[in-house]
Kinemage of the C-alpha trace (Angstrom):
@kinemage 1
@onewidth
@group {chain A} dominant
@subgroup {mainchain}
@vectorlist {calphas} color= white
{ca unk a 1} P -129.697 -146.257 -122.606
{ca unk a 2} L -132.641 -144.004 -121.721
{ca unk a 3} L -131.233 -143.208 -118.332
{ca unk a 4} L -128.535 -142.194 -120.612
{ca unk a 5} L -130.285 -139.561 -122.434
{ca unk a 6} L -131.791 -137.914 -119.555
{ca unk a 7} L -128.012 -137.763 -117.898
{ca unk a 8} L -126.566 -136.340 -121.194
{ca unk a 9} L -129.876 -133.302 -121.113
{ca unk a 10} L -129.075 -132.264 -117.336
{ca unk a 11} L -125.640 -131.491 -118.363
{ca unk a 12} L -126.060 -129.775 -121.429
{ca unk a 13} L -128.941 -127.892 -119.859
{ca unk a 14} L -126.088 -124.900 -118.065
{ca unk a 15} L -129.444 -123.930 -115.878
{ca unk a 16} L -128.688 -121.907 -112.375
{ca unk a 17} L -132.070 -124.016 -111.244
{ca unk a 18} L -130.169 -126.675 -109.899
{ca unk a 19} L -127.460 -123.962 -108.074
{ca unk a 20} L -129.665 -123.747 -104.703
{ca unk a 21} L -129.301 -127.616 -104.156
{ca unk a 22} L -125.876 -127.105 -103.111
{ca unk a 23} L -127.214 -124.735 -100.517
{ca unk a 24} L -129.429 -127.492 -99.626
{ca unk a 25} L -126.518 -129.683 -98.499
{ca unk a 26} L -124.670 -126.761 -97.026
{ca unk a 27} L -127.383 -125.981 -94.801
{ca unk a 28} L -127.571 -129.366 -92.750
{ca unk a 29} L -123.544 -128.990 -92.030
{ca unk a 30} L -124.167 -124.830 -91.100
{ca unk a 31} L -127.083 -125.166 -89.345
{ca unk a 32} L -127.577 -121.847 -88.025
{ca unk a 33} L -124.229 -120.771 -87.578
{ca unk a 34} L -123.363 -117.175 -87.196
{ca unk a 35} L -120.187 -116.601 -88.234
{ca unk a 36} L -119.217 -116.735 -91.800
{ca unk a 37} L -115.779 -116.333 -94.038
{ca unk a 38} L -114.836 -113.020 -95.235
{ca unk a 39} L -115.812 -112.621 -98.708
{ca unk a 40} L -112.860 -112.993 -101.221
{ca unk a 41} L -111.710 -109.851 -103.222
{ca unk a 42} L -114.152 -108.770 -105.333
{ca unk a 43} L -112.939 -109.154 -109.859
{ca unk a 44} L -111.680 -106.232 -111.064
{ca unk a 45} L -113.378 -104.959 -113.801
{ca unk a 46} L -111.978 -105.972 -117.000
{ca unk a 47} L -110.603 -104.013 -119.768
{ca unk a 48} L -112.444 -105.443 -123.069
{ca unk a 49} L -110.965 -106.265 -126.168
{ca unk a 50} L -110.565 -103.723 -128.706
{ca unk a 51} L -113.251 -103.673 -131.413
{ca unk a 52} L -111.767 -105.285 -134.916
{ca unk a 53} L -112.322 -103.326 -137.969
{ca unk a 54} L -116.082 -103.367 -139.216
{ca unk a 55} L -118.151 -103.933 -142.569
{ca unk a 56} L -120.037 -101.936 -143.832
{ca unk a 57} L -123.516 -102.854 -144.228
{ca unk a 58} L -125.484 -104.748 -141.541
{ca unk a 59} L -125.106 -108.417 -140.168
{ca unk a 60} L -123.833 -111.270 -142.835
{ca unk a 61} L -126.181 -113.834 -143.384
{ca unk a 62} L -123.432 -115.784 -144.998
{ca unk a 63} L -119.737 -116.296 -144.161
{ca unk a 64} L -117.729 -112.825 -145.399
{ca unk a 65} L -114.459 -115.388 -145.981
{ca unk a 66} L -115.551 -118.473 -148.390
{ca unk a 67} L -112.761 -119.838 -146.758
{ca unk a 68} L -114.298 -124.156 -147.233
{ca unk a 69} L -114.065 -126.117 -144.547
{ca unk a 70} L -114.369 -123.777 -141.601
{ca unk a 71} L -117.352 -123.546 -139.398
{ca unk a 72} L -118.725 -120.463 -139.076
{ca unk a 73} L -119.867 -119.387 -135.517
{ca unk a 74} L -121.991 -116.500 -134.947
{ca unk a 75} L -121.501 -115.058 -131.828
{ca unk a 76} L -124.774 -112.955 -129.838
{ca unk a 77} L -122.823 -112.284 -126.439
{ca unk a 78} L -119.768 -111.231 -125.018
{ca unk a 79} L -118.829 -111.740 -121.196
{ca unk a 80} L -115.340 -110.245 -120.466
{ca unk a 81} L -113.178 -112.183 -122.914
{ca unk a 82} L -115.642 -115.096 -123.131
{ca unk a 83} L -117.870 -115.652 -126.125
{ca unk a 84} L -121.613 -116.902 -126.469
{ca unk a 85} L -122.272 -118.786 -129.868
{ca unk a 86} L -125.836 -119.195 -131.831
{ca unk a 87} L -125.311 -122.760 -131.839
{ca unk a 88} L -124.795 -122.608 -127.550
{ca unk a 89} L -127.412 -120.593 -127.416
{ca unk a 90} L -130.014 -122.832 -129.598
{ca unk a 91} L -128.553 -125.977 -127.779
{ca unk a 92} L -129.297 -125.120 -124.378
{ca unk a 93} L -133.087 -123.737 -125.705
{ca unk a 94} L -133.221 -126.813 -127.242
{ca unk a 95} L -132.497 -128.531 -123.796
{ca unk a 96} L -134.648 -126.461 -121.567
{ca unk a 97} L -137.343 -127.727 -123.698
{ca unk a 98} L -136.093 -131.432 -123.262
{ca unk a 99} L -136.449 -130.767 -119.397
{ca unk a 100} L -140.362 -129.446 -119.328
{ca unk a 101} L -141.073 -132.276 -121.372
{ca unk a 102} L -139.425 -134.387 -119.567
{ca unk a 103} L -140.900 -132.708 -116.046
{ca unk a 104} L -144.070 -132.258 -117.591
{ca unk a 105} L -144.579 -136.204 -118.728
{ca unk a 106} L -147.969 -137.606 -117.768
{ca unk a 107} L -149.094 -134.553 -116.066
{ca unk a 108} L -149.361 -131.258 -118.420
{ca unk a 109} L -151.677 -130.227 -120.885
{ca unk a 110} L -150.094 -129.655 -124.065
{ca unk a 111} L -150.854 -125.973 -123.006
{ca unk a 112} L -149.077 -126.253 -120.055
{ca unk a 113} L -145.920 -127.800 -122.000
{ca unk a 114} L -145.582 -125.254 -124.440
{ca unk a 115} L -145.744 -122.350 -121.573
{ca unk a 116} L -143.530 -124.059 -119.407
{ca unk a 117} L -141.170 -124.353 -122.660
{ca unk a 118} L -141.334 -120.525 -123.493
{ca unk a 119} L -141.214 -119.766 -120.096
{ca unk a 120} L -137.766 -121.292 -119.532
{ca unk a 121} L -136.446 -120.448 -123.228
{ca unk a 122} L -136.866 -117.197 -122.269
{ca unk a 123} L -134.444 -116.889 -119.206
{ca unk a 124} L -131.785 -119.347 -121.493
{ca unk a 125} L -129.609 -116.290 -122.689
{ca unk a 126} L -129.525 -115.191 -119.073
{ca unk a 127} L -128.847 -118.686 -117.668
{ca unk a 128} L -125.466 -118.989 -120.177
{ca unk a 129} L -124.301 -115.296 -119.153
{ca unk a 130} L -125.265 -116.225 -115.608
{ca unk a 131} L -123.019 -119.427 -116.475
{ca unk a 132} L -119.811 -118.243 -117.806
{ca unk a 133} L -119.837 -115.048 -115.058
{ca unk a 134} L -120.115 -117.714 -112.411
{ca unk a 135} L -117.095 -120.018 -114.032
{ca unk a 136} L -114.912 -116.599 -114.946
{ca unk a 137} L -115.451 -115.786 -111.224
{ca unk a 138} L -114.655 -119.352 -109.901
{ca unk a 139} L -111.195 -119.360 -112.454
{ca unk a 140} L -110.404 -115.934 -110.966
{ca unk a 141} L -110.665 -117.627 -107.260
{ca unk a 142} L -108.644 -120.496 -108.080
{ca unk a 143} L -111.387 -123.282 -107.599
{ca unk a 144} L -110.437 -126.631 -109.084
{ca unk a 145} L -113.327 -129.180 -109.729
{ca unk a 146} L -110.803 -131.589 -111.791
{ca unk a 147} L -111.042 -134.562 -108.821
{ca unk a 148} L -115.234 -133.950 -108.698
{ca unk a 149} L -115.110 -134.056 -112.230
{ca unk a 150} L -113.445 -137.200 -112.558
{ca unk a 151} L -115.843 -138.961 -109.931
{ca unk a 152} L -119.372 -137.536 -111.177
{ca unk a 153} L -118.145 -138.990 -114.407
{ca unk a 154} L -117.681 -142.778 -113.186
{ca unk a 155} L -120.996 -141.916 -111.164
{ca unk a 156} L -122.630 -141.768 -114.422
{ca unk a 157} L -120.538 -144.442 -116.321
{ca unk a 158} L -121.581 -146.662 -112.833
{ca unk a 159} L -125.429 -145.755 -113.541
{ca unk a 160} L -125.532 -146.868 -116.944
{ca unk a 161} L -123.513 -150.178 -116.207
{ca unk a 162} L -120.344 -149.322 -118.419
{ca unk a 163} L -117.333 -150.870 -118.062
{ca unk a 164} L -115.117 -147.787 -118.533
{ca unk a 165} L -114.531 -144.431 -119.209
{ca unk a 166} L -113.846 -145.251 -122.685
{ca unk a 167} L -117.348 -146.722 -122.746
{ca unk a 168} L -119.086 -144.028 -121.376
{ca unk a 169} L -117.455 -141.744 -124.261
{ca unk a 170} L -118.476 -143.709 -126.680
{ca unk a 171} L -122.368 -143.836 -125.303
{ca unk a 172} L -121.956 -139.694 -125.077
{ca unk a 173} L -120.871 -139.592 -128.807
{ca unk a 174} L -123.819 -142.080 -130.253
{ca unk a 175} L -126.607 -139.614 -128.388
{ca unk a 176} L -124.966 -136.487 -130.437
{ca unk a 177} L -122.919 -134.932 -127.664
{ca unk a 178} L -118.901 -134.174 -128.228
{ca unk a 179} L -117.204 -135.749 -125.601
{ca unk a 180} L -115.767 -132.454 -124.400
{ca unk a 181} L -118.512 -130.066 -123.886
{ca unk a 182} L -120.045 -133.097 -122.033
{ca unk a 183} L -117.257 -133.070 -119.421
{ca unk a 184} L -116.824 -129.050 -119.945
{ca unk a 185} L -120.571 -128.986 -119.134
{ca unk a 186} L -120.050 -130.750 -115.396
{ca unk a 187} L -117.018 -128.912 -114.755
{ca unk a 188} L -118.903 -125.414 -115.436
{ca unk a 189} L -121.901 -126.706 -113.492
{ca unk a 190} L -119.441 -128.039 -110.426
{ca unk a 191} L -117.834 -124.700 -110.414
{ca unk a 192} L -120.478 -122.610 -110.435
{ca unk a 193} L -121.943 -124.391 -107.466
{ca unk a 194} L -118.595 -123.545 -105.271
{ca unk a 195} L -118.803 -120.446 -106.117
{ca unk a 196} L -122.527 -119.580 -104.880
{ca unk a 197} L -122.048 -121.994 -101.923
{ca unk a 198} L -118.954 -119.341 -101.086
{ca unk a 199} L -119.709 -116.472 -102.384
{ca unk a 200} L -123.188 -116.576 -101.610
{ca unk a 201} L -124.495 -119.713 -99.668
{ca unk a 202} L -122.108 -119.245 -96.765
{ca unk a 203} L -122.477 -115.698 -96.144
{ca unk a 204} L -126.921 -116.158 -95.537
{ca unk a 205} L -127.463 -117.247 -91.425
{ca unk a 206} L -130.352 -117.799 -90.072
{ca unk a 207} L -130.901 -117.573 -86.495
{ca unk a 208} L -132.794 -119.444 -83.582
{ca unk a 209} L -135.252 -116.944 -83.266
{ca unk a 210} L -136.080 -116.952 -86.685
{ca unk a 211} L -136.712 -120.776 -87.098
{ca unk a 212} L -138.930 -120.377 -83.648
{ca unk a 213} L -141.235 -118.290 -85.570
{ca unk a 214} L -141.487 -120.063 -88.396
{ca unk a 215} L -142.636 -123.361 -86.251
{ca unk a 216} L -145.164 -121.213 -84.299
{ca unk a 217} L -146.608 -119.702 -86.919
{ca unk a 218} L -146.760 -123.199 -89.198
{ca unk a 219} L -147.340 -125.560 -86.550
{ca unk a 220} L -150.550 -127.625 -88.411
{ca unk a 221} L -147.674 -128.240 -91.250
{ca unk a 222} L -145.720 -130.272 -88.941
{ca unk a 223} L -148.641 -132.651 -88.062
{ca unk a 224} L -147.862 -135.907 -89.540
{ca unk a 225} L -148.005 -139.440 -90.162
{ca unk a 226} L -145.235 -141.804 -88.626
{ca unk a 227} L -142.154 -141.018 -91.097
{ca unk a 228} L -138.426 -141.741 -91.327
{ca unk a 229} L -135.812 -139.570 -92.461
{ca unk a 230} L -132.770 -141.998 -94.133
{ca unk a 231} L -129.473 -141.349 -95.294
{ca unk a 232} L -127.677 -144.387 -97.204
{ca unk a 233} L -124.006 -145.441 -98.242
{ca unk a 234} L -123.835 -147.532 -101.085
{ca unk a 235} L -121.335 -149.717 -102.400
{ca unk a 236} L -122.242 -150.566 -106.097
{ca unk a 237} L -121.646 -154.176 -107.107
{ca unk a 238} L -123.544 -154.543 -110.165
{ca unk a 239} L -120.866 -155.371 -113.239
{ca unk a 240} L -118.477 -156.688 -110.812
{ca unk a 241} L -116.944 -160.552 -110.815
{ca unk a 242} L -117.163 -162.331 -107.610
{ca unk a 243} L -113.667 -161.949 -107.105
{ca unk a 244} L -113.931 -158.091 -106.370
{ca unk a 245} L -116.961 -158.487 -103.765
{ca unk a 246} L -114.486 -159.409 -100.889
{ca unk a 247} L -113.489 -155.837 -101.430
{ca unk a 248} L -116.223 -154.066 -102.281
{ca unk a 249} L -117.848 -155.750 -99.166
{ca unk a 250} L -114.337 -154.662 -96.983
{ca unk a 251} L -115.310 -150.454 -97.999
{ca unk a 252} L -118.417 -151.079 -96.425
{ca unk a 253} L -117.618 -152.193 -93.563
{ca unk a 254} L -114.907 -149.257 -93.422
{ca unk a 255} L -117.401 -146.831 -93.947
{ca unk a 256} L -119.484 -148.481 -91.583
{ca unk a 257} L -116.446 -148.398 -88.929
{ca unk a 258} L -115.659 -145.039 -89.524
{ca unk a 259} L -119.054 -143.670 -88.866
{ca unk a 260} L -118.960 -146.178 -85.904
{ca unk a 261} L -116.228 -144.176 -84.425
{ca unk a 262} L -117.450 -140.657 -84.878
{ca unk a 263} L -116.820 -139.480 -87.890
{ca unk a 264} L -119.692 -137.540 -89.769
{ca unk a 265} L -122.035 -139.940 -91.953
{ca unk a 266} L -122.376 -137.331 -94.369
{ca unk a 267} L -118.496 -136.735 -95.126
{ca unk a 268} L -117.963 -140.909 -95.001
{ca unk a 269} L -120.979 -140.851 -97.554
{ca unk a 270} L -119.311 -138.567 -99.786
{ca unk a 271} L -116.145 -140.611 -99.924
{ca unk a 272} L -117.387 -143.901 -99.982
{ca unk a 273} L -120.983 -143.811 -101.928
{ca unk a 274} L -121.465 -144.881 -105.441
{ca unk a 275} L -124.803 -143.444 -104.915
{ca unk a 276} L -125.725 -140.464 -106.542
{ca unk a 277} L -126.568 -139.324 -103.419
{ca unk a 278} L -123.644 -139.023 -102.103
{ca unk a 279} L -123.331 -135.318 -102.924
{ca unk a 280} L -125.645 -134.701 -100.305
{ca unk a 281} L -123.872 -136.011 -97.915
{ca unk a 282} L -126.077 -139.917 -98.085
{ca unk a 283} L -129.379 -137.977 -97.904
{ca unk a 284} L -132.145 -140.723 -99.244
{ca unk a 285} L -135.408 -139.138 -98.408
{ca unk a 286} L -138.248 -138.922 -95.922
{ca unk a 287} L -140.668 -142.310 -96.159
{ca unk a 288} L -143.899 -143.451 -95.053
{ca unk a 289} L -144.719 -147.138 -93.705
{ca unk a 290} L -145.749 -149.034 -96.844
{ca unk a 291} L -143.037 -146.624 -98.968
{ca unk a 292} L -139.791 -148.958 -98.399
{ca unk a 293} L -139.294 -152.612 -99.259
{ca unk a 294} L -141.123 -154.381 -96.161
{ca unk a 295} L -137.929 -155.962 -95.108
{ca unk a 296} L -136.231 -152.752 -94.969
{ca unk a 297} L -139.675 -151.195 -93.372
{ca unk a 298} L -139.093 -153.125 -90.776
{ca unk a 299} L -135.562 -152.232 -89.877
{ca unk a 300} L -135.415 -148.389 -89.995
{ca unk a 301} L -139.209 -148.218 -88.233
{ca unk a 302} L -138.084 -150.022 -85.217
{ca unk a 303} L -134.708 -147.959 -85.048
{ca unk a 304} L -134.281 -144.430 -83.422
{ca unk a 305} L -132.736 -141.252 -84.569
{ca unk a 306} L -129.008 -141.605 -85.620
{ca unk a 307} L -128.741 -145.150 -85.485
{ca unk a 308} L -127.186 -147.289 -87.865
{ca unk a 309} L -128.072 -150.776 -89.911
{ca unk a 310} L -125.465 -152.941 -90.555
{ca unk a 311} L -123.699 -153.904 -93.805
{ca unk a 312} L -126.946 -155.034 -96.117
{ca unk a 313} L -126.714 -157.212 -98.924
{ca unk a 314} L -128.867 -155.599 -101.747
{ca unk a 315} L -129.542 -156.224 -105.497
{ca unk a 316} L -127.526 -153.281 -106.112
{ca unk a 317} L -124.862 -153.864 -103.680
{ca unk a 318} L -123.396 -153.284 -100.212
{ca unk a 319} L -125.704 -150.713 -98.238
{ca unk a 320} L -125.808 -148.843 -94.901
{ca unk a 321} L -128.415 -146.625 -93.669
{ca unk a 322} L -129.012 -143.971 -90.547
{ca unk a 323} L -131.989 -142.977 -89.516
{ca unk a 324} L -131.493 -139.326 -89.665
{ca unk a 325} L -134.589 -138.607 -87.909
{ca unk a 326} L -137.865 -140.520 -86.935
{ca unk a 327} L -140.900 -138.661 -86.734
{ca unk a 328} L -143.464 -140.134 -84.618
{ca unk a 329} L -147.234 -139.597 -85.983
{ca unk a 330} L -148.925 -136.278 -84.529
{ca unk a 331} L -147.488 -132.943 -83.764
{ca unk a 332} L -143.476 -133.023 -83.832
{ca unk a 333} L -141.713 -131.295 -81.951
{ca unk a 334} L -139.284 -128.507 -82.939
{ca unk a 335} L -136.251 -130.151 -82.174
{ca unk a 336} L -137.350 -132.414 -84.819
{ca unk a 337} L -138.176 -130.239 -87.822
{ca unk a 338} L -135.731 -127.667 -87.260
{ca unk a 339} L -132.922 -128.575 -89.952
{ca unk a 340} L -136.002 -128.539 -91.578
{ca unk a 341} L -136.986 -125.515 -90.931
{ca unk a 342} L -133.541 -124.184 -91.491
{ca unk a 343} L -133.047 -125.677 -94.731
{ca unk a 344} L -136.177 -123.837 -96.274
{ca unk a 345} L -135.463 -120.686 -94.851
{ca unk a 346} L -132.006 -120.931 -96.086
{ca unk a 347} L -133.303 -121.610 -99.771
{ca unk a 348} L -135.807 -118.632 -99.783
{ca unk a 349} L -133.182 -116.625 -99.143
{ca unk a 350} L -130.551 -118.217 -101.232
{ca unk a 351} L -132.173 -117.663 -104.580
{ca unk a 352} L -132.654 -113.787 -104.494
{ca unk a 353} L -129.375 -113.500 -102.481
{ca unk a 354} L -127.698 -115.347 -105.904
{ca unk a 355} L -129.463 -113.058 -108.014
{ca unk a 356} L -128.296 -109.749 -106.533
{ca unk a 357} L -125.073 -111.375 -106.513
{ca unk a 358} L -124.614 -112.192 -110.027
{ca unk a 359} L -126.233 -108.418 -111.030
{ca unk a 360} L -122.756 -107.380 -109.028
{ca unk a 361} L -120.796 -109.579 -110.637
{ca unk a 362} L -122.066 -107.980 -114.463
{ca unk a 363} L -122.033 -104.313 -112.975
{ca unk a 364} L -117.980 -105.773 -112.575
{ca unk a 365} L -118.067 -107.140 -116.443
{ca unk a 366} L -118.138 -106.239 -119.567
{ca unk a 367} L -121.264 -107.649 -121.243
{ca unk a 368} L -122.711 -106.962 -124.646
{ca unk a 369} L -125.304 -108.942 -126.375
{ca unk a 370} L -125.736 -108.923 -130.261
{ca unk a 371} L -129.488 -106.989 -131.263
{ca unk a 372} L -132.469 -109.288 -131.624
{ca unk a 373} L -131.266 -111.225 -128.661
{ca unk a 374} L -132.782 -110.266 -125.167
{ca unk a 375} L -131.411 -111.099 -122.055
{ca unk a 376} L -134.254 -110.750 -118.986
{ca unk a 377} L -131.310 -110.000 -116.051
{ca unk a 378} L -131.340 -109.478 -112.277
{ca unk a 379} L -134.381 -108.575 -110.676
{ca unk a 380} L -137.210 -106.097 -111.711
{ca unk a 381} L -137.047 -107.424 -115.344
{ca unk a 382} L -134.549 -105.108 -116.443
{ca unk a 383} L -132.971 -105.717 -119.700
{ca unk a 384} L -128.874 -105.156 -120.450
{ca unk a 385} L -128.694 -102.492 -123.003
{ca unk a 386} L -128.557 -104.231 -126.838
{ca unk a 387} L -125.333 -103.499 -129.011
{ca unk a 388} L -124.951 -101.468 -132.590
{ca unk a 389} L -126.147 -104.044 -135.236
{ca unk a 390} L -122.707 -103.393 -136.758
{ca unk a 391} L -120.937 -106.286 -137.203
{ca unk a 392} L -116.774 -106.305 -136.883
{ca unk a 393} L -114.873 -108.538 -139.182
{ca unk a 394} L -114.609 -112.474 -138.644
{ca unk a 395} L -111.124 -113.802 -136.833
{ca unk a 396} L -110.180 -117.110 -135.763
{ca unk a 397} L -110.423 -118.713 -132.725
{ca unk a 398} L -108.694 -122.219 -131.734
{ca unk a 399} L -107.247 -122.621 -134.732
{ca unk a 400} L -110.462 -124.186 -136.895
{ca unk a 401} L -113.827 -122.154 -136.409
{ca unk a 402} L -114.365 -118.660 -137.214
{ca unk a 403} L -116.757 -116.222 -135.291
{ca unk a 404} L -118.835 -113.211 -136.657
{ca unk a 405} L -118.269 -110.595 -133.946
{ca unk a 406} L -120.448 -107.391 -133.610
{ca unk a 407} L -119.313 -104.212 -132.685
{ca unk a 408} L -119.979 -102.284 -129.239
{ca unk a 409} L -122.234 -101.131 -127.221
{ca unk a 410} L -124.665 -97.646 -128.997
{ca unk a 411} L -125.165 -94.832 -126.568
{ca unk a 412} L -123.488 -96.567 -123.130
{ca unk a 413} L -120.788 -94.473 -122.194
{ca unk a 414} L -119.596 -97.625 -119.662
{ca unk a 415} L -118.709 -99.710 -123.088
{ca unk a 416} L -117.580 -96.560 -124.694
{ca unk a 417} L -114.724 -96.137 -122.031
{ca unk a 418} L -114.153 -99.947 -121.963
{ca unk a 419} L -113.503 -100.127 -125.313
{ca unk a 420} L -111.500 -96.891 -125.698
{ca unk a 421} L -109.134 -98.049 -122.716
{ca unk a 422} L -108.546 -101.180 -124.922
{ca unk a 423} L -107.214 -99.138 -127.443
């Protein structure tokens, strides 16, 4: 159940760290490609709601309807019609700590933990309005995630050896998590992915020339011991009866077949693997001799770039594996490092190219954040102006919570007109 609780903290976490791996997989497929999609329409900026009537006095510390029974929700942040709770906020602090503990394990000084902690607390507000701009945005497209939804939740129900869906919800519920925001929480992070891969990811080339100089100018980085690049299909068999392995066995060998006959390992691996690396199109990792399981040493050492095992019988299950790349030991050559090359190159670029894009996407929003609560965004460290620390009166929301809302934006004539056009 441990591998369980680490699942449930990555997806509660709503962190744009893990954003640039879809790049990552992007950039093997677009190489250095050129051309690149026209962007789609920009949002239009939206009108915001209108303010509600306010209290007088400052901020409740208690709920201003006794009204038993009803959770009260304070909100700090307001993205276009979308709110940001206390309680979101708190959980995903609460959850970036979780992760630089459970990064840090073994090898930080209690120091080091607790600035690693602050240090990620402090971007959490911007990582949640980063968040629901991203999945707004996404919406506004028309992106659908529902299918990849569905599948990275039997991934995880697979990993944890349940034997349904039902299962998994009921291991989701004992660790403290509602069932919903656990599946809302993939679906935002899924979305948000798309969206930087188009918006963002598929717009940033990088050209033969520039990869070149890269090599020449790091060419003592790419001297190196005798290494294999793999990428893997698996068939999971683990928590299956014997009378599903004919089956199981049969995708293989389809998948096999299919790569066999020309088709891209990559896309077969994303369609076939029960592997979680599958959204990487199969990508396992770059070994050493004495790194893999000696009989599997021997197989992929004595095989050359591209090729293929067979079907192999594992503890796990079914598995095939390419040799993506060999790398003899010494100098290697540029043809062999230049994906490489490409893909770091491509990620440098990626991250401050996602930044400016998201500072576009607020200058497009309407974004107010409650006083006491600061909110580090864009580059250069620049904050977004605070709101009044008048509150507006509480309404309902879904039926069965109730949010404190606060009122607009002091001295910013851009909220001023927003909220007079709402009028």
């Amino acid at each position: 159940m441990r591998k369980l609780v680490v699942i449930l903290m990555l997806c509660a976490a709503l962190c744009l760290a893990a954003l640039p791996t879809n790049g990552q997989a992007q950039s093997q497929d677009k190489k250095s490609s050129s051309q690149a999609p026209p962007p789609a329409a920009a949002p239009t900026k939206p009108v915001p709601p209108p303010p509600a009537q306010k209290l007088r006095g400052s901020a409740p510390t208690q709920p201003v309807d006794p009204n038993a029974g009803k959770t009260i929700e304070e909100i700090i942040a307001r993205v276009n019609n979308e709110i940001i709770t206390l309680s979101e906020y708190e959980k995903a602090k609460q959850s970036a700590a979780e992760d630089a503990k459970l990064e840090c394990q073994g090898r930080c000084t209690p120091e080091q933990l607790q600035t690693d902690i602050e240090e990620r607390q402090k971007n959490v507000l911007r990582d949640l309005i980063d968040q629901s701009l991203l999945v707004q945005r996404g919406k506004d497209m028309g992106v659908s995630v529902k299918p990849e939804v569905i599948k990275q939740l039997d991934q995880i129900r697979t990993q944890n050896k349940l034997a349904s869906i039902d299962e998994l919800e009921k291991a989701v519920t004992s660790e403290g998590m509602n069932w919903e925001d656990f599946q809302s929480n993939i679906e935002n992070h899924l979305l948000t992915q798309k969206v930087i891969g188009s918006e963002v990811g598929s717009h940033i080339t990088i050209t033969d020339d520039e990869i070149q100089k890269y090599y020449q100018a790091h060419r003592s980085e790419f001297v190196r011991p005798e290494q294999v690049a793999l990428r893997e299909i698996q068939v999971n068999t683990q928590g299956k009866s014997a009378d599903e392995l004919p089956a199981l066995k049969k995708k293989a060998e389809t998948a096999l077949k299919r790569v066999q006959d020309g088709e891209d390992f990559g896309e077969i691996a994303k369609r076939y693997s029960d592997s979680s690396t599958k959204d990487q199109g199969g990508f396992l990792g770059v070994y050493k001799r004495g790194e893999l399981a000696k009989e599997l040493e021997d197989k992929v050492f004595a095989m050359k770039r591209n090729q293929l095992t067979d079907v192999l019988e594992t503890k796990q299950g079914y598995l095939i594996l390419q040799v993506l790349e060999h790398y003899d030991e010494g100098q290697q050559s540029l043809d062999k490092v230049r994906n490489e090359i490409t893909e770091k190159l491509y990620n440098e670029r990626l991250e401050p190219a996602v930044r400016a894009y998201l500072r576009t996407l607020r200058e497009q929003s309407y974004v107010i954040i409650k006083p006491g609560y600061q909110d580090i965004a864009g580059g250069g460290g620049s904050e977004i102006q605070e709101v009044s620390a008048t509150p507006e009166v509480s309404k309902q929301k879904k039926g069965h919570k109730k949010f404190l809302l606060f009122g607009k934006r002091s001295g910013s004539s851009s909220a001023k007109s927003g909220a007079d056009s709402g009028k």
